[in-house]
N, C-alpha and C positions, 0 to 999 in steps of 0.2 A: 303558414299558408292554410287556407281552406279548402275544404275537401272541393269544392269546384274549383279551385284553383290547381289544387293537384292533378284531378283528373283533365284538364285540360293541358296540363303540362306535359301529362302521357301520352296525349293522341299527340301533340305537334311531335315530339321527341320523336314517337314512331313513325308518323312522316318524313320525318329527315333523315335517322340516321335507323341504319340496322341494331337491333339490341343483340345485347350479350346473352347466350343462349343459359349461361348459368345464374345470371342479376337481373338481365333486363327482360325476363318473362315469367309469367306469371303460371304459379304451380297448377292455376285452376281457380274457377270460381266454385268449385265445388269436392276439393279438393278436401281430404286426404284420399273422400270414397272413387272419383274421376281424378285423376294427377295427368296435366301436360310434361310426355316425356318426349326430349330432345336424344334422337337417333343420330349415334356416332358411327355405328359398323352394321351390317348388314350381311346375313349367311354367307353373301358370295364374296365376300372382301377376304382379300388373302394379306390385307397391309391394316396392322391395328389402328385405328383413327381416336382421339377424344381431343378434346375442345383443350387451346390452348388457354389460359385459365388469364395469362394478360389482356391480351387481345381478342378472345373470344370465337377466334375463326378455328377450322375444323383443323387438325395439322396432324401428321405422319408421326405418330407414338415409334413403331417398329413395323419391318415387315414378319408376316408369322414364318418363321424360320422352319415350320415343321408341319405336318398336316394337321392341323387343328382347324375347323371349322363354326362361327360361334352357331350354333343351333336354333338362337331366333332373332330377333332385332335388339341390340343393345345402343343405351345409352344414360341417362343422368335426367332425375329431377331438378330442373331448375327451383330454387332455394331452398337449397338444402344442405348439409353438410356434417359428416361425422366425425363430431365430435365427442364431450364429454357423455354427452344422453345416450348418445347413440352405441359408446362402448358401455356403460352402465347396463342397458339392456342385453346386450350381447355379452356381459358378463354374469349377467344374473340368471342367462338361459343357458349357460355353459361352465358355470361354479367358475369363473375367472375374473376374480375384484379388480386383475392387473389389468387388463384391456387398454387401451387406448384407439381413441377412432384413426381413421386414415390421414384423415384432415380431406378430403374430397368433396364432391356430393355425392347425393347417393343416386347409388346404382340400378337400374330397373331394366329387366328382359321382358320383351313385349310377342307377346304371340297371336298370330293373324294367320291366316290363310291367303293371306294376297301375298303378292310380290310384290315388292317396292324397291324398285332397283337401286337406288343409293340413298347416302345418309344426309347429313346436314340439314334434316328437315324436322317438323313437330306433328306428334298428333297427339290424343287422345287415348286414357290407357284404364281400365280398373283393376287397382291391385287386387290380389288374389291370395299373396302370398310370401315366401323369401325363402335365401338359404342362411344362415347361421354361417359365413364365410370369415376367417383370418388368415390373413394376408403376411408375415414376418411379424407378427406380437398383434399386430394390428385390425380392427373391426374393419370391415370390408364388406357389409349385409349387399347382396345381390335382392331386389324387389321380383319377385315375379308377376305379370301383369296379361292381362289379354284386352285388345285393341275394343275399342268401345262398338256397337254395331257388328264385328265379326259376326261372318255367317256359319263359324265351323266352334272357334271359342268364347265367342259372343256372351255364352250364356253362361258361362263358367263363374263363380263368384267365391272360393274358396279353393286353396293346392289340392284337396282332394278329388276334385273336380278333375283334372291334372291327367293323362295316361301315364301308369309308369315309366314306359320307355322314353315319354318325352323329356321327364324329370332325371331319368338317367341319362340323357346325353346330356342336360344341362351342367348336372354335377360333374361327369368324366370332362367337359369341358372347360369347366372353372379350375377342376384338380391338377389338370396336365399341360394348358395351355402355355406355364410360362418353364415349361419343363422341358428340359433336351432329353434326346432317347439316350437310355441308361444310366440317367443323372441317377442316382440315389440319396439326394439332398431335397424332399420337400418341404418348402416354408406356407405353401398354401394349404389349408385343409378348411375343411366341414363337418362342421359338429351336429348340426342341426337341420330339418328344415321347419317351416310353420306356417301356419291359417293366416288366412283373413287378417283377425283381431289383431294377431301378435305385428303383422306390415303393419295398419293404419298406426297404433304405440311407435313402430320404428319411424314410418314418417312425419307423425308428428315429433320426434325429439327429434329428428334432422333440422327439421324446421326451427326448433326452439334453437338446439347450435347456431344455426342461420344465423340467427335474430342477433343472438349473442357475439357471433364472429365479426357481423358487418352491420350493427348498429345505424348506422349513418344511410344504411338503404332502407328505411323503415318506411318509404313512401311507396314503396313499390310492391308491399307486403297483400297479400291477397287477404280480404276483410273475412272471409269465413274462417282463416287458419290464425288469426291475432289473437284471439283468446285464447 
């Protein structure tokens, strides 16, 4: 097919049916520095939500069984996925060759100063940053991101940028969240966190996994991340 044949195929497609929040949108036309992130959970959700990965619609993960709060808007960069790259890097930032990704997409907290009362929606994000997160063996990089136009983190273009306390409730959040009181069995930690540079390298090897995982969606690949 030709490329006007393709792009035409994507606007009827998006007239008809809703796309899959993980294949059927696009990371961005200006993506790695701007990434469209799809919002799963939202501060005041007390029931964990992520996109059921068949069907694409939002669906009841768990409810938080304990007081955990996530601290800013979380969800998932549409095409993306950690994979081999994705643990390579995360191993090479934490001396661990054994890595292996989650097999997900990846992860991104979005911070704004609005309220937006619930999830299942898209907007606009520049990364910033991450945490160096494993999950039982497994890469699990959380992105950290601030909403595009924000009037309060707007301006923010690196985690140092960051208030510490915000960066500490992110981290006690990711640490304890899948933890009952007085477990003494943690499988999640943090090793790290990091700038700028070191996100745009994590999502582009998300994206290169992508590529690699689901070949067969190559039509739908956002033209500034192909190369």
């Amino acid at each position: 097919m030709s490329k006007k044949e393709i792009d035409a195929a994507r606007r009827l497609m998006s007239l008809m049916f809703k796309a899959h929040p993980w294949h059927g949108v696009s990371m961005g036309d200006h993506a790695p520095d701007l990434v469209t992130a799809y919002i799963e959970i939202v501060p005041t959700d007390t029931v964990k939500y992520e996109v059921d990965k068949a069907s694409g619609f939002l669906k009841v993960d768990r409810p938080q069984r304990f007081s955990n709060y996530c601290p800013s808007y979380y969800g998932l960069i549409p095409q993306t996925y950690c994979g081999e790259r994705v643990a390579k890097l995360f191993g090479a930032r934490a001396g661990r060759p054994d890595m292996i990704g989650d097999g997900d997409p990846l992860d991104i907290c979005v911070l704004t100063e609005k309220t937006i009362p619930h999830s299942d929606i898209l907007l606009t994000a520049r990364p910033i940053g991450g945490f160096s997160m494993a999950d039982g063996g497994e890469a699990d990089d959380k992105i950290i991101a601030v909403m595009r136009d924000d009037a309060v983190y707007g301006s923010f273009t690196d985690l140092k940028d960051c208030p510490t306390t915000l960066l500490d409730r992110l981290h006690h959040y990711f640490l304890t969240y899948k933890h009952a009181p007085g477990s003494t069995q943690h499988k999640v930690e943090i090793t790290s966190m990091y700038g700028r540079d070191e996100a745009m390298k994590v999502i582009h090897a998300s994206h290169d996994d992508y590529k690699q995982k689901f070949p067969e969606l190559e039509f739908m690949w956002p033209a500034s991340m192909n190369s």
